[in-house]
C-alpha positions in Angstrom: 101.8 97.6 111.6 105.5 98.0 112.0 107.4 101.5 111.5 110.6 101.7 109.6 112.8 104.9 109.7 114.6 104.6 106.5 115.4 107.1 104.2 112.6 107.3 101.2 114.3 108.1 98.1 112.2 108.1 95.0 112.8 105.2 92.4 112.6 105.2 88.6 109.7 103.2 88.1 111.3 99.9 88.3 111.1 100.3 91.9 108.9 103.4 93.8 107.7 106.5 91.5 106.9 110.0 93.5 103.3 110.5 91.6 102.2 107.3 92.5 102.9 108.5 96.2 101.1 112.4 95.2 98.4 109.9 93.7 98.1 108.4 96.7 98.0 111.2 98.7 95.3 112.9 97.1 93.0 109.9 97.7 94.1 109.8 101.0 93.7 113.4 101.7 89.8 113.2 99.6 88.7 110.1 101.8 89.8 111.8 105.0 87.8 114.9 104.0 84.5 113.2 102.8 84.7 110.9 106.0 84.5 114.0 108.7 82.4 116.5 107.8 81.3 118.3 111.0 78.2 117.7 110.2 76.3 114.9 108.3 73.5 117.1 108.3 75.6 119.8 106.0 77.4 118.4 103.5 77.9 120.0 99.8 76.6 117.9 97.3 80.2 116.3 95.7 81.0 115.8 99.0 78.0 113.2 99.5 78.0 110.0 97.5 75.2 109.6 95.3 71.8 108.2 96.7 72.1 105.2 94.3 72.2 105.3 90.4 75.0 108.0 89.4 78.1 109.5 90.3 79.8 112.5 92.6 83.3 113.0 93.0 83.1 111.3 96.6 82.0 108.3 94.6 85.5 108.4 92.8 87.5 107.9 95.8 87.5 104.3 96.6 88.3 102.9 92.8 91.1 105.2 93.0 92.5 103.6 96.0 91.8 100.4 95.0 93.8 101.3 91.2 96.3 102.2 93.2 96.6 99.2 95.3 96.8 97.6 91.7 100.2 99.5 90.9 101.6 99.3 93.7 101.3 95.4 93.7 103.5 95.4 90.5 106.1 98.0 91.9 106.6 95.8 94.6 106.9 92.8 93.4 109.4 94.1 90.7 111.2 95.6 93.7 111.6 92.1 95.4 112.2 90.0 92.5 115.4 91.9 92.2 116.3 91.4 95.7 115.4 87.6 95.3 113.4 85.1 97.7 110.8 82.1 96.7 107.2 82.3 95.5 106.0 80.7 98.3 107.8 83.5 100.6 106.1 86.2 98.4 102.8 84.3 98.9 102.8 84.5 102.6 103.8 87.9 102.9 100.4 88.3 100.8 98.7 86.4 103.3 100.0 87.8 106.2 99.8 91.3 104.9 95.9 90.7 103.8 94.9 89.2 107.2 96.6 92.4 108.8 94.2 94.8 106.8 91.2 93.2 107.4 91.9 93.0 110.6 92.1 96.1 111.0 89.3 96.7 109.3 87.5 95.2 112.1 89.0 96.8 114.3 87.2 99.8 113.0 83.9 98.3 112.5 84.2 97.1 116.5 85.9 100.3 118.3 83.7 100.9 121.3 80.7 103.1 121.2 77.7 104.5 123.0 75.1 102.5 122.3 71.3 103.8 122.5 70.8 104.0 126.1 73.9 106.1 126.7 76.5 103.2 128.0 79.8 102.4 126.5 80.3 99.2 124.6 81.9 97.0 122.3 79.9 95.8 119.3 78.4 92.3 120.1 80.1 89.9 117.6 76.6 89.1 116.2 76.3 92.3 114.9 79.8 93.7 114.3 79.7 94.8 110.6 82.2 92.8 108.6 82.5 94.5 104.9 84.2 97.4 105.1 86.8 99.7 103.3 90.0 98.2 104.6 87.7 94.6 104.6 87.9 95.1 100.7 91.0 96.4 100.3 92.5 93.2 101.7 90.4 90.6 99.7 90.7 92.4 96.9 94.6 93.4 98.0 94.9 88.9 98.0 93.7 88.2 95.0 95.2 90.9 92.8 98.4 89.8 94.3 98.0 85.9 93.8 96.4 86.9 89.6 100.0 88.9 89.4 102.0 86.5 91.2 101.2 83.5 88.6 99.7 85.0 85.1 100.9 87.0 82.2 99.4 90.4 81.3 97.4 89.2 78.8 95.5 86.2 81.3 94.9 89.2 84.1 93.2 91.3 81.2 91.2 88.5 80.4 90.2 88.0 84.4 89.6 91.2 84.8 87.5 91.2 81.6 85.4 88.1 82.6 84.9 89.4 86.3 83.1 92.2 84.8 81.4 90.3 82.5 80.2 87.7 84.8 79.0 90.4 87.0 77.1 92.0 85.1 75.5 88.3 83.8 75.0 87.6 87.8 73.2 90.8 88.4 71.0 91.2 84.7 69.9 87.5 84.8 70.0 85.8 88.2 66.5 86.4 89.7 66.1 87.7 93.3 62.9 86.5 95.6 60.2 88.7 95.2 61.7 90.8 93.0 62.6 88.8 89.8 65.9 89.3 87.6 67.8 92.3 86.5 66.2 94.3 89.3 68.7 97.1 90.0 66.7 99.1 93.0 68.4 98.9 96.2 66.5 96.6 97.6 65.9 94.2 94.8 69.3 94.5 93.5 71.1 90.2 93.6 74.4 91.6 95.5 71.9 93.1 98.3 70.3 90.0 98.5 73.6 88.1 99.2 74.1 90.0 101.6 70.7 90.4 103.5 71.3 86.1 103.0 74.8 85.6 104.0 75.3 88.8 106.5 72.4 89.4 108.3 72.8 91.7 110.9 76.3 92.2 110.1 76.1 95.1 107.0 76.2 98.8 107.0 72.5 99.3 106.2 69.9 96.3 106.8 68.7 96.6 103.0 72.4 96.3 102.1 76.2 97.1 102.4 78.4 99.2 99.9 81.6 96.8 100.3 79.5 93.5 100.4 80.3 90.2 98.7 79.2 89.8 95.3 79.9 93.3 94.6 83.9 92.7 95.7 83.9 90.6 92.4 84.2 93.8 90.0 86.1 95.4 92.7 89.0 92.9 92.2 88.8 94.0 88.7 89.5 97.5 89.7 92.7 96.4 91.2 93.9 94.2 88.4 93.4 97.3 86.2 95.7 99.1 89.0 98.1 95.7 88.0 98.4 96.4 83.9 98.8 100.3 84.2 101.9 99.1 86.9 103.3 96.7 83.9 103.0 99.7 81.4 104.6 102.1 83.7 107.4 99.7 84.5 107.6 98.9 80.1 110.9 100.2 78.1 108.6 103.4 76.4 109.6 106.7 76.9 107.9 108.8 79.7 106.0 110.7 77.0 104.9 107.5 75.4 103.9 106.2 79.3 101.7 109.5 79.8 100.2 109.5 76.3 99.3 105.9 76.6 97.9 106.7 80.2 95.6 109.1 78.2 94.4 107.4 75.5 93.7 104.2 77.5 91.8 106.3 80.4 89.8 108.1 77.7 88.6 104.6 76.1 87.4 103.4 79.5 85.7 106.5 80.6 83.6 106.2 76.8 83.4 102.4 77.6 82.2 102.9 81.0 79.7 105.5 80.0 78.2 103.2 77.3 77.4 100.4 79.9 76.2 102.7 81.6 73.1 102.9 79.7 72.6 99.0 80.3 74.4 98.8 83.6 74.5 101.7 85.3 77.5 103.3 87.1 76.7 102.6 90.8 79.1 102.6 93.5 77.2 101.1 96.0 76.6 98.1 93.7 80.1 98.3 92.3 78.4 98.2 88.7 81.2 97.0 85.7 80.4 100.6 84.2 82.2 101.7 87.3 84.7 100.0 87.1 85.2 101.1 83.6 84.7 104.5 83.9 86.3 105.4 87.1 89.1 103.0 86.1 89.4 105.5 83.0 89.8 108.4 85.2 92.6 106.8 87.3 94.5 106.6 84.6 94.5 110.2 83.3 94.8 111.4 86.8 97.6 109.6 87.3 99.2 110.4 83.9 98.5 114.2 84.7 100.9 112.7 88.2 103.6 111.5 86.4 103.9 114.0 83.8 103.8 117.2 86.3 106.3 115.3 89.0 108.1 112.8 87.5 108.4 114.3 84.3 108.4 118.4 84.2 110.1 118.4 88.2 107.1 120.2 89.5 107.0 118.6 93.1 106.7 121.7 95.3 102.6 121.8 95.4 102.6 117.9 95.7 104.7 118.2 98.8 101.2 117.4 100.8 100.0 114.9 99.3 103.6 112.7 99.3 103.6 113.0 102.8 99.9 111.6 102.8 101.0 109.2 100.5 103.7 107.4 102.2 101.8 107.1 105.4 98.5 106.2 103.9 97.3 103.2 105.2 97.9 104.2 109.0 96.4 108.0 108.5 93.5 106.4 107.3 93.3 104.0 110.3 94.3 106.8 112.6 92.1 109.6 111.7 89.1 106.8 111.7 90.0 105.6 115.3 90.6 109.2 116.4 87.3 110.3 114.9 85.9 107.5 116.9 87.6 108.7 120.4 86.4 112.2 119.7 83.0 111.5 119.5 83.1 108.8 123.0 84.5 111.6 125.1 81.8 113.6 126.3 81.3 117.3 127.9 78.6 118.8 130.3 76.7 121.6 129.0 75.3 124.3 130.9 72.1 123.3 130.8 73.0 119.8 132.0 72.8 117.8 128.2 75.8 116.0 127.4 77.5 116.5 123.8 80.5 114.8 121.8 84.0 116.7 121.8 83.8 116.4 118.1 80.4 118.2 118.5 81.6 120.8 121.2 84.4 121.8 118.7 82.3 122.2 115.6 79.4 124.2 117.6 81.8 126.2 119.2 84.7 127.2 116.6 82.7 126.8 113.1 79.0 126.3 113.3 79.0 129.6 115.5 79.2 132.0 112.8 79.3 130.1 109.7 76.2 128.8 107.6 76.2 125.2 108.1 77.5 123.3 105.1 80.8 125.7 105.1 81.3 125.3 108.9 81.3 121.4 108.3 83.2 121.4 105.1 85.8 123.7 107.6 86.0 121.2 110.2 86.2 118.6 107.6 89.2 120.7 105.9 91.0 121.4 109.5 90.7 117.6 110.0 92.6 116.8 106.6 95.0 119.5 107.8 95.1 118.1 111.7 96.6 114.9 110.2 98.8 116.2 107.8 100.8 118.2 110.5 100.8 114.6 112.3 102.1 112.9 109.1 104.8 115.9 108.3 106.4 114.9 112.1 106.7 111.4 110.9 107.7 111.8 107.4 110.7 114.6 108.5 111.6 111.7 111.0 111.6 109.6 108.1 109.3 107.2 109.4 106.9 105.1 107.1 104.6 102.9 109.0 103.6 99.6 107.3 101.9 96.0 107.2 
């Protein structure tokens, strides 16, 4: 990651728009706040992803990202295109910026922890867990980027199309050991088994992991959609035209998503196409209702927050994760003798003393988002944007 301190000036949209930035932000500022609750114990139902089949607004949060990744893919490359410099240059700043995030995505997964018996340790490469959040954003992040990079709009709708198709064919029709074809349970599902085959010992949960392999097939979809809606926000129309075209394509996934659904359910865990669909959909209205509030009507004041977020995404996420990380390894005496977490001390002491539980944890979950936002606001009035 490398900090740069110059001055961010918003762009018309062949270059940097503010609501993709406030877009940005508000993911940012949603996965912060569903990661940290103070307790896991006491969360609020939309604050929990769903068990399996179905949706919550936590469940939301990742496509979102991943859209945006999409965008921003074609806002950047339209940026350097007009500053000039090869294809194969281009290509190895994809490389080197996609080895950077998963990297740092295992950096995560392998931050040192107290392990059963109480000692501090570093995950044992034999069971570090390799799919991850950042882990997808980079593979999907590559090939997004190399799809742009060498096809029309037309061949990435066509990708993104057969992905999803092809998915769906893999899942319906290939049959799984013991459990036959088109089983969707968690444990029968064909992604899970990939994963139990080709990552044992190295997933979130044994009977499966939420950013495995196969599933990172419709997830690279997700992020070509992210592409086309950069194209049509970088098109000659009229910023009325862009929003209206925003809505009407959004409303025609969230209907085509909800449809499949009834055939393929919407799961995020398996990544299912009607996600992709439907959540797909509601990136695109969200960020229509973006653009047309700050880039269209001027009303920027109330998305102050979420621009600084969004400029500094990518490294508050990694920061607040690592720091989350540090708070729970340093460790207090009670009086009684029993040790306990500084993350725990704090949410015992200042909110679970004398709130009921799921409001004390979605409190230290909000002071959390709020921690890190007065961290960002230092950077972002020093004007520095930290990247990879």
């Amino acid at each position: 990651m490398e900090a740069t301190t110059n001055e961010y000036q918003p762009e018309p949209l062949r270059g940097r728009t503010l609501a993709l930035d406030v877009f940005r932000g508000i993911t940012i500022a949603g996965m912060i706040l569903v990661n940290n609750p103070g307790s896991w114990s006491a969360i609020y139902p939309p604050l929990a992803h769903a068990e399996w089949h179905g949706w919550t607004p936590t469940d939301f949060i990742f496509p979102f990202f991943l859209f945006i990744v999409g965008v921003s893919i074609t806002l950047a490359f339209a940026r350097r295109a007009g500053g000039g410099g090869s294809r194969k240059d281009l290509l190895w700043k994809i490389v080197r910026r996609t080895l950077v995030i998963f990297a740092l995505g295992l950096v995560l997964a392998g931050f040192p922890h107290y392990d059963a018996s109480g000692h501090l340790s570093i995950y044992d490469l034999s069971t570090i867990r390799i799919p991850g959040v950042l882990q997808r954003i980079a593979v999907c992040y590559f090939f997004a980027s190399v799809i742009s990079l060498y096809t029309s709009a037309r061949t990435q709708t066509l990708v993104a199309l057969a992905l999803l198709v092809i998915y769906w064919l893999l899942l319906r029709f290939v049959p799984v050991p013991g459990f036959g074809a088109g089983d969707l349970s968690m444990q029968g599902n064909l992604a899970a088994h990939v994963d139990r085959a080709l990552l044992a010992g190295h997933t979130w949960k044994p009977l499966y992991d939420p950013e495995g392999i196969l599933s990172t097939i419709p997830a690279i979809a997700t992020t070509l959609a992210g592409v086309l809606t950069g194209q049509w926000l970088r098109s000659e129309r009229t910023p009325p035209d862009k929003v209206a075209g925003l809505f009407v394509a959004g409303a025609g996934l969230v209907v085509a998503g909800w449809a499949w659904h009834f055939w393929f359910p919407i799961n995020k865990a398996l990544w299912t196409s009607s996600y992709v669909l439907f959540t797909a959909g509601l990136a695109l209205q969200l960020l229509g209702v973006c653009y047309w509030l700050v880039d269209i009507k001027n009303y920027r004041r109330w998305a102050t927050p979420f621009r600084i977020f969004g400029t500094n995404a990518l490294a508050v996420f990694f920061l607040s994760g690592i720091f989350e990380r540090i708070m729970s390894l340093i460790k207090f005496t009670r009086a009684g003798g029993s040790q306990v977490s500084s993350k725990t001390l704090i949410y015992e002491t200042l909110f679970a003393s004398w709130a009921a539980p799921v409001n004390a944890s979605l409190l230290y979950a909000v002071c959390y988002v709020l921690f890190w936002l007065a961290l960002m606001t230092i950077l972002y009035r020093k004007r520095i944007f930290i990247k990879v």
